[in-house]
N, C-alpha and C positions, 0 to 999 in steps of 0.2 A: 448474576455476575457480580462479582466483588472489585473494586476499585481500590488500589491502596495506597493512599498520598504520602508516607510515612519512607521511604525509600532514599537512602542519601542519595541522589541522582540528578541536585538541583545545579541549574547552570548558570552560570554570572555570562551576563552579556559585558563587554566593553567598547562603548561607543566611541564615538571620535573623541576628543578634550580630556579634562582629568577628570574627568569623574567617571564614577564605573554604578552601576545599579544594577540589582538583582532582577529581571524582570516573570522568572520562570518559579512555579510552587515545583515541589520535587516532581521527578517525574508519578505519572499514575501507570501504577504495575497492573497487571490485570492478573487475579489468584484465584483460580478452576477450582470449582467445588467438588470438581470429581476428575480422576484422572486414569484414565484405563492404559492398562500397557498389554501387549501382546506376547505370545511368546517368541514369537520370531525376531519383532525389534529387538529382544533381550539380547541374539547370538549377533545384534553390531556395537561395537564400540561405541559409537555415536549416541546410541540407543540405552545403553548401559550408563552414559553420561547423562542425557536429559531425566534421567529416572535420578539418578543421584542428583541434582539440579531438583527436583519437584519434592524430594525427600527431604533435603533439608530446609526447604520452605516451609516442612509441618504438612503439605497440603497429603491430604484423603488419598491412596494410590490401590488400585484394584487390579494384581495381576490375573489376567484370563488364563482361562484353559485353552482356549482355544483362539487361533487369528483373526475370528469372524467377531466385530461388533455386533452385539445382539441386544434385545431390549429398547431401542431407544425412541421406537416411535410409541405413539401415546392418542387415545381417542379422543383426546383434548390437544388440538395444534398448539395453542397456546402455551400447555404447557410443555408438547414435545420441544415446541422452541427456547423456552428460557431452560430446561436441563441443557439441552443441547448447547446453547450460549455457554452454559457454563462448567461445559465437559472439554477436557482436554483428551487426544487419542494417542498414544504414544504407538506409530504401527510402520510397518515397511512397507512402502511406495511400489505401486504395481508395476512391471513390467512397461507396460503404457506410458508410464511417466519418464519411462528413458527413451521415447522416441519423440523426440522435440518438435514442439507446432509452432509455423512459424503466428506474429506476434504486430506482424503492423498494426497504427501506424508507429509505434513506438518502440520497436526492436526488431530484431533477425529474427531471434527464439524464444518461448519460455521455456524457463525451469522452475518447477515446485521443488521450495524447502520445504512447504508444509500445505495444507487448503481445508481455508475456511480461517475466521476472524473474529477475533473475540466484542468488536465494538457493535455498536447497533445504528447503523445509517438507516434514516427509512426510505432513500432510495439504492441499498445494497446491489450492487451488478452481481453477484455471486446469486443474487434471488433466483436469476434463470437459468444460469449454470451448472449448481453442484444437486444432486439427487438427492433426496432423502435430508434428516433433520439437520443443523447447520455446525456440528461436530467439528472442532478445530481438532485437524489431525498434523500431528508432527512426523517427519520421516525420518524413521531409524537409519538408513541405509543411505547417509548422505556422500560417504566416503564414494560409493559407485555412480552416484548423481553424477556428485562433479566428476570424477574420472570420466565420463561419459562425454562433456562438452568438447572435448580434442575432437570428435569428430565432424565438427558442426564448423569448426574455423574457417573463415569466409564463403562459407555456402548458404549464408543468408539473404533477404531479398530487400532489406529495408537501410540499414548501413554500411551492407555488405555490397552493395548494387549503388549507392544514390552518390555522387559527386560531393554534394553539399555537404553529409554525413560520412564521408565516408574515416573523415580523422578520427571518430571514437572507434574504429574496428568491429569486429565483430559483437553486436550487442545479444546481452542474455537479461530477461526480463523478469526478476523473481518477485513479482507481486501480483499478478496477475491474480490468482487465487487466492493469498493471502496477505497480510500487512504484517512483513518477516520481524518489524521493527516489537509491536504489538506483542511479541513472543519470545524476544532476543533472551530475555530472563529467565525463559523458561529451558529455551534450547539450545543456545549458543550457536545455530544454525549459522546467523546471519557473520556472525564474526568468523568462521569458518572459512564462509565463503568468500567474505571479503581476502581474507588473508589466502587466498588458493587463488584468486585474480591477481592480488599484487604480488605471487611469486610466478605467476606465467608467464613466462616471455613471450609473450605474442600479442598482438593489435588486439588487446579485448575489452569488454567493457561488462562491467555487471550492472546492472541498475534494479531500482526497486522506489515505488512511493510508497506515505507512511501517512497517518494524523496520529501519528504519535510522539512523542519527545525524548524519552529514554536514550540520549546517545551516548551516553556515557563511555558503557563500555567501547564503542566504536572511534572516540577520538585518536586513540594511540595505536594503533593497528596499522600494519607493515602496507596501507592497501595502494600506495605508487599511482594512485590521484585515477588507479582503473575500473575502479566502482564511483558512479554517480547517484548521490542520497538527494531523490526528488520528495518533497512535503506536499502532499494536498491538501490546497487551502480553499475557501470560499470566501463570499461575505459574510460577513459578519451576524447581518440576517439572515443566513440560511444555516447559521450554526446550529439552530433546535433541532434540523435534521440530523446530526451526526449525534448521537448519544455515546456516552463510553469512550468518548474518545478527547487528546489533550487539545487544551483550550488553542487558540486563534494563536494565542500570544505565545504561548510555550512551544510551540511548533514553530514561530519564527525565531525564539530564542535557539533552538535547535539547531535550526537553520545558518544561524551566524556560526554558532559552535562548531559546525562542521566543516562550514566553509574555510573557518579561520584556520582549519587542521587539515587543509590540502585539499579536500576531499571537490572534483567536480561537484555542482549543486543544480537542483531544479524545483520547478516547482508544476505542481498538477494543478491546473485551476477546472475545479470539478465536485459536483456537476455546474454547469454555469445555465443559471436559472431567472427568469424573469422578476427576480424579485422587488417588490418595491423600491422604484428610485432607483434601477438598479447599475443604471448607467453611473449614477455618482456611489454606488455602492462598490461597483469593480474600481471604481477610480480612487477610491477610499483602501481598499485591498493593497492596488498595487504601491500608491503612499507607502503604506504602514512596511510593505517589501522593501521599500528603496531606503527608508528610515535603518530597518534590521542590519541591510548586510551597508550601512555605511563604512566606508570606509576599511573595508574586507580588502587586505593585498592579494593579486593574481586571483580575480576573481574571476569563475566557468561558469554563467546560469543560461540552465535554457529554459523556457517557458512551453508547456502543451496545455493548450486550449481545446474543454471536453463539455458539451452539452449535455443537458440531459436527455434521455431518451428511455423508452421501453419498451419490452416485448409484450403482449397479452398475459405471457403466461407467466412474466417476472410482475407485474403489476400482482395479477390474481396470489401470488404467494407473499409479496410484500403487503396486499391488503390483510391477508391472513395474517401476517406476523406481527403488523402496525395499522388495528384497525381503526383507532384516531386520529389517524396520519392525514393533515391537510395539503402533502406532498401533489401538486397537480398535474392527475393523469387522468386527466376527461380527453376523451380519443376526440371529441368535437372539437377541441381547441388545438388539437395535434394534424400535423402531417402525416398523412401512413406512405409506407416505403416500404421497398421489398428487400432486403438483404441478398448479397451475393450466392448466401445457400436457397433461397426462396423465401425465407420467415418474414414475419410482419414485422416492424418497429413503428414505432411513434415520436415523432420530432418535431420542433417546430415549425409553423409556417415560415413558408419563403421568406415574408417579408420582416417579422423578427429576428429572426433567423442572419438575414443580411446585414440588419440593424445593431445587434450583439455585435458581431462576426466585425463591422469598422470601426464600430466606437471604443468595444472591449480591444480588438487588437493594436488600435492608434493607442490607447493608455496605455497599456505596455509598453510600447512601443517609447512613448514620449517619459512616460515615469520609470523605465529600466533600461535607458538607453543601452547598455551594456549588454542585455540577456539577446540571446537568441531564439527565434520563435520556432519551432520545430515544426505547430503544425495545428489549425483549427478543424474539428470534427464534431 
């Protein structure tokens, strides 16, 4: 994968006083060494546009014969995965993806703009999710997506049902499978959609997390404050785990920039990990938050609080993909748990577990008095 720091896309923070400092390098674009298009995406508009969008980047473009990716596994994991890292899919969204799953605890529904993610976390959630190598696929056929969510208005079970929640309206949660931010250059997906939420007249919400900073294009955008831009942040010591993706700082620079342009704001603290010191490490985190969006007018933040956790079989493919990875998943030091479908996971013990859960929630709490905590898991 290629990183491109060279991008006019750098952001000026403006702190409280007069002074103003630069704190963010431009953003880093992410530029697919390969980029396959289908024929089918070609007959959407949409799909016509990210192809035009990748073309005048210079980037490599391979139109198929056929709608079927083929080729891309490889008798070497290793290297099925770095092609795949740095293949882009330009293809039309299965049938499937227009019946919405719901999304707790952090939404009603999701919606795929695209799946799969150009960064390299070495504890990636998509490790036990998505089948086969880890192909960023863009959807052609976004026009019918969104036309699709009218059906879904308040038949959800998480903001659609909860009292607490229920003032953001019906939530749609487009990151699930991917980081739409991560690719916004590529597809204009995400502005899209933004801009189809703030012409809805109806109680909706769009949301989406990112580790990435590129918001440029999103500041000026019609979105009527109904898309919410959540950042996942860590500590700072657990940054080695997130490869490819914008620094600590340039995601909180991000962060102000967004907020200051209307937009509801969150933040994803994730995964939250035992790392050394780590109690003064979240406490250090959320500092460095409360410094960011100083003095932000009509400020919206809420805070979800996510552990780490793993399945057997997302472990066994992240060891494959990151085999120097000292990411810790000894099942001996874990909790085992059974998921509401029956599957295993791996969590922490109880009593960590409880120990994070007051000391990380009271820092928030104490250093954002402002934010709202949605929800520790």
């Amino acid at each position: 994968m290629v990183l491109e720091d060279t991008a006019p896309d750098s952001i000026t923070i403006e702190p409280p006083g007069d002074a103003q400092r630069d704190v963010s390098r431009p953003a880093r674009l992410w530029r697919p060494r390969r980029v396959l298009v289908t024929p089918a995406a070609l007959e959407h508009e949409h799909g016509r546009a990210i192809l035009a969008r990748v073309e005048a980047l210079g980037l490599p473009v391979e139109r198929l014969k056929s709608n079927r990716l083929m080729g891309l596994r490889d008798a070497d994991p290793r290297k099925a995965y770095r092609d795949a890292k740095a293949t882009l899919a330009i293809v039309v969204a299965p049938p499937t993806k227009l019946k919405l799953q719901p999304i707790p605890p952090s939404a009603d529904w999701r919606v795929d703009l695209a799946e799969g993610c150009p960064a390299h976390c070495q504890y990636c959630y998509l490790a036990g999710s998505l089948s086969g190598p880890p192909v960023t696929r863009a959807y052609a056929n976004l026009d019918a997506i969104l036309a699709n969510l009218g059906g879904y208005l308040g038949q959800g079970g998480v903001t659609s049902a909860q009292a607490e929640r229920s003032g953001e309206g019906t939530t749609f949660e487009a990151s699930c499978y991917t980081d739409p931010l991560g690719i916004e250059h590529l597809t204009g997906s995400l502005s899209a959609a933004i801009t189809h939420f703030g012409a809805w007249d109806a109680p909706v919400q769009l949301r989406f997390t990112t580790k990435f900073a590129g918001v440029a294009p999103l500041l000026t955008l019609p979105h009527r404050g109904r898309t919410r831009i959540r950042f996942s942040v860590n500590a700072r010591n657990a940054a080695r785990y997130e490869g490819g993706t914008a620094s600590l700082d340039a995601r909180l620079a991000a962060l102000r920039a967004v907020a200051q342009a209307g937009y509801p704001v969150g933040l994803t603290i994730a995964p939250i990990l035992p790392v050394p010191d780590w109690a003064d490490a979240y406490a250090a985190l959320a500092r460095d938050v409360a410094e960011a969006l100083a003095g932000v007018p009509n400020l919206d933040l809420t805070v979800e609080l996510i552990t780490h956790r793993f399945t057997p079989g997302s472990k066994d493919v992240l060891q494959g993909w990151y085999p120097g990875s000292d990411l810790p998943m000894a099942e001996a030091e874990r909790s085992r748990k059974l998921t509401k479908f029956g599957s295993v996971k791996y969590v922490f013990p109880r009593e960590l577990m409880q120990a994070m859960r007051q000391t990380i929630t009271e820092t928030v709490r104490t250093t954002l008095p402002q934010a709202r905590i949605l929800y520790w898991t």
